[in-house]
C-alpha positions in Angstrom: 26.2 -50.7 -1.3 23.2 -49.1 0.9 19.9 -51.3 1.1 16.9 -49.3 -0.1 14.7 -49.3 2.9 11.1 -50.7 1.7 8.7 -49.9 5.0 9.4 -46.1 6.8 10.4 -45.9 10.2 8.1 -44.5 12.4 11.0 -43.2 14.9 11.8 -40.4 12.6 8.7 -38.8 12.7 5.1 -39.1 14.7 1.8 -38.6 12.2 1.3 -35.4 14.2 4.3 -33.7 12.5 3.8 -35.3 9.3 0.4 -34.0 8.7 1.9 -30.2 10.4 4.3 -30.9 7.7 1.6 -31.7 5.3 0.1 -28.7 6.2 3.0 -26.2 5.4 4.6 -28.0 2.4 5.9 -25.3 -0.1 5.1 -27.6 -3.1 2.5 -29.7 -4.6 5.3 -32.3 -4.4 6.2 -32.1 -1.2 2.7 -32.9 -0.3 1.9 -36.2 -1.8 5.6 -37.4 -0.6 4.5 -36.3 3.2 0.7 -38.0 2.6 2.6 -41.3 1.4 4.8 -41.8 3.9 2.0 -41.2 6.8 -0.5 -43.5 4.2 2.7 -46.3 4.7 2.6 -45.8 8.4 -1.1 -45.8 8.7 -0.9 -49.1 7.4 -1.5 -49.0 3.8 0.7 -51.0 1.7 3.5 -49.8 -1.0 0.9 -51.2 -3.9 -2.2 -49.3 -2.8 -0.6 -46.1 -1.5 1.7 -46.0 -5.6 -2.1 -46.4 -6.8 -3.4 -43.8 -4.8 -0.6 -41.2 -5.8 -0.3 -43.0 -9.3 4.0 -43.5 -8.6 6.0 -46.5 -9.5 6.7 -49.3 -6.6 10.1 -47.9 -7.4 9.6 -43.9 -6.4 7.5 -44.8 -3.8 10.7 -47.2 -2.0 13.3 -44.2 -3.2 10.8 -41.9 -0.6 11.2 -44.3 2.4 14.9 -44.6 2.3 15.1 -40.8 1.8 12.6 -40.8 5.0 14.4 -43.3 7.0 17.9 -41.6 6.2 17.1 -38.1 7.0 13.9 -37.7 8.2 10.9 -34.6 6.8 13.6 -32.2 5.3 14.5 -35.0 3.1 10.9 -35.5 1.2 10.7 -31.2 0.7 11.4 -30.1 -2.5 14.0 -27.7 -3.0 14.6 -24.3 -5.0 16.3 -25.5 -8.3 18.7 -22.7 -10.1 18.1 -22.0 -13.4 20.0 -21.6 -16.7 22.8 -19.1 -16.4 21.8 -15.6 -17.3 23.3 -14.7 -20.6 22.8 -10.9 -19.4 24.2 -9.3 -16.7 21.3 -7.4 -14.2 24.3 -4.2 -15.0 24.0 -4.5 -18.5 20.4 -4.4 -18.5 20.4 -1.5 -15.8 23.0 0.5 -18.1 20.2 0.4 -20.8 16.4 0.9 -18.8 17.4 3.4 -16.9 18.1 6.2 -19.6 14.5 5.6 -20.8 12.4 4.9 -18.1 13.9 7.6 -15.8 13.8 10.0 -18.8 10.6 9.1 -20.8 11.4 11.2 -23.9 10.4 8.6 -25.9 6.8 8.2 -25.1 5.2 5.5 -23.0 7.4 2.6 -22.1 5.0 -0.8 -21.8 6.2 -4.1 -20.6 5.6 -5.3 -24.1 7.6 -2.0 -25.9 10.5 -2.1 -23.1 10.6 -6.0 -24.2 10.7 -5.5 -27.4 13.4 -2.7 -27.4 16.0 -5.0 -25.0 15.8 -7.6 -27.2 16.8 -4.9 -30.3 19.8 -3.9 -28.5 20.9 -6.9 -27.1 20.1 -8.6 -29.9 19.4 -12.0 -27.8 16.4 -14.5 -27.5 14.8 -14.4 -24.0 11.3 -13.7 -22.6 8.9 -11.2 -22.1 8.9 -13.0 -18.2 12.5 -12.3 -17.7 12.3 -8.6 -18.9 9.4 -7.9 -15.8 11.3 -9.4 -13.6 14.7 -7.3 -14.5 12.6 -4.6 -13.9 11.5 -6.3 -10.3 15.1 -6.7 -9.7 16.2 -3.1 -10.8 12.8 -1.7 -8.0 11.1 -0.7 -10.7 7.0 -0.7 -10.3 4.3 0.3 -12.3 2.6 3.8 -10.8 0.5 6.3 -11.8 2.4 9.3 -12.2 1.0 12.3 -9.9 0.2 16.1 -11.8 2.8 18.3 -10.5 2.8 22.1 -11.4 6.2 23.2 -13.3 5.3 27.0 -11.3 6.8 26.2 -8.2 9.3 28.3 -6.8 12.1 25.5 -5.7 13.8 28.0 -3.4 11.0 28.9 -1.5 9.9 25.4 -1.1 12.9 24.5 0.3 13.4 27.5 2.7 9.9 26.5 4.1 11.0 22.7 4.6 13.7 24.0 6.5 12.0 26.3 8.7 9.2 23.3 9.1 11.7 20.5 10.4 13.2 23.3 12.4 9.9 23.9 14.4 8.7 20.3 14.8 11.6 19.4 16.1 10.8 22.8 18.4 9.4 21.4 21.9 8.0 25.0 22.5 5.9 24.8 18.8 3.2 22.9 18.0 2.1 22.5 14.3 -1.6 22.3 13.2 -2.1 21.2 9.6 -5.7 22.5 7.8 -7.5 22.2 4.6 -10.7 21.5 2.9 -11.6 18.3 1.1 -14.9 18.0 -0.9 -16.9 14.3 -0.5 -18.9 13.0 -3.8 -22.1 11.0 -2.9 -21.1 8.8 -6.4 -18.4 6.6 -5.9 -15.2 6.9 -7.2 -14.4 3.8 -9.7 -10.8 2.1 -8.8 -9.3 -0.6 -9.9 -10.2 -3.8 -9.7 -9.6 -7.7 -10.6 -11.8 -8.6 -13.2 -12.5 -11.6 -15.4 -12.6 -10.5 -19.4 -16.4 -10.6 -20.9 -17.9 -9.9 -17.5 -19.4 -6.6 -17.0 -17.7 -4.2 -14.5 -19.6 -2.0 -13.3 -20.2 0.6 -10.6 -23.9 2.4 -9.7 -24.1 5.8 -10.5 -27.0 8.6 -9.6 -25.9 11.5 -10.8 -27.5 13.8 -8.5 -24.4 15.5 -7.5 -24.7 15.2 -4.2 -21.6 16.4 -1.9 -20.3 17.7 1.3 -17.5 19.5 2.5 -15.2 19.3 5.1 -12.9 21.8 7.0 -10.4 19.9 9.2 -7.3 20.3 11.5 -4.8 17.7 12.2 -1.8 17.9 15.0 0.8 15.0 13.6 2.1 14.8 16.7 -0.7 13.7 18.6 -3.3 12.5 16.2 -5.7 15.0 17.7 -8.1 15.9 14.7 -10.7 18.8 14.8 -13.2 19.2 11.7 -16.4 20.2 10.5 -19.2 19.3 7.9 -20.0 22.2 6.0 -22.3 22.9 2.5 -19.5 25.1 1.2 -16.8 27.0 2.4 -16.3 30.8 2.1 -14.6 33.3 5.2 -17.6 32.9 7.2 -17.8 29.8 7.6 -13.8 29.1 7.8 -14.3 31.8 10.9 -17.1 29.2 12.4 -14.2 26.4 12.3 -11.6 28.6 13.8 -13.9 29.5 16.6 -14.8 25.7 16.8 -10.8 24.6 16.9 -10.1 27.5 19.7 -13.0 26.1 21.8 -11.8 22.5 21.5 -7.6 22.8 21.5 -6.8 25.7 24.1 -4.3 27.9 24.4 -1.1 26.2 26.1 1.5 28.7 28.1 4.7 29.1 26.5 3.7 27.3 23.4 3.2 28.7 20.1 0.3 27.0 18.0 0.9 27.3 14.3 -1.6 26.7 11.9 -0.5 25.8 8.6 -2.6 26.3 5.8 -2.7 26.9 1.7 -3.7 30.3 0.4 -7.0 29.9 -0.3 -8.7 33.5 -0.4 -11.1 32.6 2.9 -7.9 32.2 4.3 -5.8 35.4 4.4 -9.3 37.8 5.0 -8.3 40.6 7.4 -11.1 40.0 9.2 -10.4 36.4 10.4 -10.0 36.5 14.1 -7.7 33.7 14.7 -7.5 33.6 18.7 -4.4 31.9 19.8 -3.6 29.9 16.7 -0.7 31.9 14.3 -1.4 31.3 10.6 1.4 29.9 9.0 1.2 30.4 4.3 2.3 27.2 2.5 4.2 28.0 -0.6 2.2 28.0 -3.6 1.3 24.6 -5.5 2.6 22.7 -2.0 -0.1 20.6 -1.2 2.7 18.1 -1.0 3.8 19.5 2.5 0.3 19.4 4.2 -0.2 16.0 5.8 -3.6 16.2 6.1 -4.3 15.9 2.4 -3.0 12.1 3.1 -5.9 11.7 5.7 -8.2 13.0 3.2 -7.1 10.2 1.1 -7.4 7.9 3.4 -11.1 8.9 4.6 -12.2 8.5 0.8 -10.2 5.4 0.2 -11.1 3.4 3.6 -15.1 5.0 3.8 -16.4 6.1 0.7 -15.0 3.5 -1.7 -18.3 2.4 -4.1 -20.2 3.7 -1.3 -23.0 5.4 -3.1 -25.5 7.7 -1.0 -29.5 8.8 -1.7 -29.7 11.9 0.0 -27.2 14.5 1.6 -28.6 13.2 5.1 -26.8 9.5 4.2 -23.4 11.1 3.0 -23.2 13.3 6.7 -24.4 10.2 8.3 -20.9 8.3 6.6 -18.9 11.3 7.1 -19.6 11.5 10.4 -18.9 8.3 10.7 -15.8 8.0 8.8 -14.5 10.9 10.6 -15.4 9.7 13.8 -12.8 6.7 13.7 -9.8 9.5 13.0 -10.8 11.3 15.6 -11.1 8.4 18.4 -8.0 6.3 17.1 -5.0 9.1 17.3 -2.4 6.4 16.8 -3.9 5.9 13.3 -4.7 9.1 12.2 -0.7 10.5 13.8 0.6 7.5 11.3 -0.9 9.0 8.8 -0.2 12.1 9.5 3.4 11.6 10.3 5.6 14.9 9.7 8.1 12.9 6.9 9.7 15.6 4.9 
């Protein structure tokens, strides 16, 4: 029969590492087993330091022989299984995907989707365990994205092919354009909020905005752009000119410019120097990287930013454009070609 240790030994561990291990306990209760057995070594007695926790005599002697017998990893508290799952994840995967991959029948809610497994499996279990099936099964709440139903599919994927053809191309090199208008009102997102408090964002309503005309190069992070009031063929001419002056023409290389098919875009009159327009199809915004930098520039710069005057919004988006254009690691991440 083992004796139950009543003082800890102070060879198994220094009160350096106990208050490390203190420090990165996983559990409440790993915590205040760690604190008592550097309290005992510290000098305080078995009476005061069960006081100080509030434990028996008895749990706090049952801690210094699990101590003296196998050291720290013996006072951390360890995962604990559960009951058995009455449901296989299978089973459950055999009835949620037919209706969230197919909505037919309306808008599926934690609550609803609950509700409905508990129908058809006709067995008690919790609106917890439900969520995290659908964790299990990589299922996550998202906002679905408008997507036109006039795409032509062939062409789309005829032009994916040719574009992976020429990035991979050494002799290419791809330039992405497009415009992207900037609000002087913020945008509201979501946000944590605590229920009776007011949420609220300011609002002028003064409609202030600004444009921008941009080129991106994904394979260098080199970004070329321009603060405009609007944007007609004129102007897109001025940012053409602009992107000639500032990327130049490199021998044996053919510079593509991919844009959408804006009208200002396919003018006859464009003089387009040593840059080849390349068309998206229509409705592909989808295969235009740069639209993920414009979403980035709002998200990172302009998020409850709220500006006076047009002077403060081209102050921020010269300034929000600025850190694109000097960090080309971030802005070629962003950019990344990954169709």
């Amino acid at each position: 029969m083992r004796i139950i240790s009543v003082q800890p030994n102070p060879e198994n561990a220094t009160l350096e590492e106990l208050r490390v291990a203190m420090d990165a306990a996983p559990t409440k209760r790993s915590f205040i087993r760690l604190a008592a057995i550097r309290a005992l070594l510290l000098g305080f007695s078995r009476a005061q330091v069960g006081q100080l926790f509030d434990r028996s005599d008895r749990m706090v002697r049952l801690w210094i022989d699990r101590f003296n017998h196998a050291g720290l990893d013996a006072l951390l508290t360890k995962h604990r299984p559960g009951r058995p799952r009455t449901v296989t994840l299978a089973r459950v995967r055999d009835l949620v995907a037919p209706v969230l991959d197919h909505p037919a029948q309306g808008h599926w809610t934690g609550v609803k989707l609950h509700g409905y497994l508990r129908e058809q499996l006709a067995l008690e279990f919790g609106y917890r365990s439900t969520i995290r099936w659908l964790h299990e099964l990589d299922y996550h709440l998202r906002v679905p994205r408008p997507w036109p139903e006039r795409q032509n599919e062939q062409e789309r994927q005829e032009f994916l092919e040719q574009l992976r053809v020429r990035a991979a191309d050494p002799g290419v090199e791809l330039w992405f354009a497009d415009e992207c208008g900037v609000e002087g009102d913020p945008r509201p997102r979501r946000r944590w909020a605590q229920p009776g408090r007011p949420c609220t964002v300011p609002y002028l309503g003064d409609h202030i905005r600004q444009n921008v005309v941009g080129a991106v190069c994904p394979a260098s992070g080199q970004l070329v752009s321009l603060i405009v009031d609007s944007v007609d063929t004129d102007v897109f001419q001025v940012f053409l000119d602009q992107l000639a002056e500032t990327v130049p023409k490199r021998e044996g290389v053919r510079q593509l410019l991919v844009l959408d098919n804006a009208s200002w875009h396919k003018t006859r009159r464009l003089q387009w120097h040593h840059f080849e327009p390349w068309y998206l199809p229509a409705y592909s915004p989808d295969f235009n990287p740069i639209e993920r930098l414009w979403l980035r520039l709002k998200a990172d710069w302009f998020w409850d930013y709220i500006a006076r005057s047009d002077e403060e919004l081209v102050a921020r988006l010269c300034t929000a454009l600025k850190s694109f254009i000097d960090d080309t690691s971030k802005t070629a991440s962003v950019c990344s070609f990954r169709k």
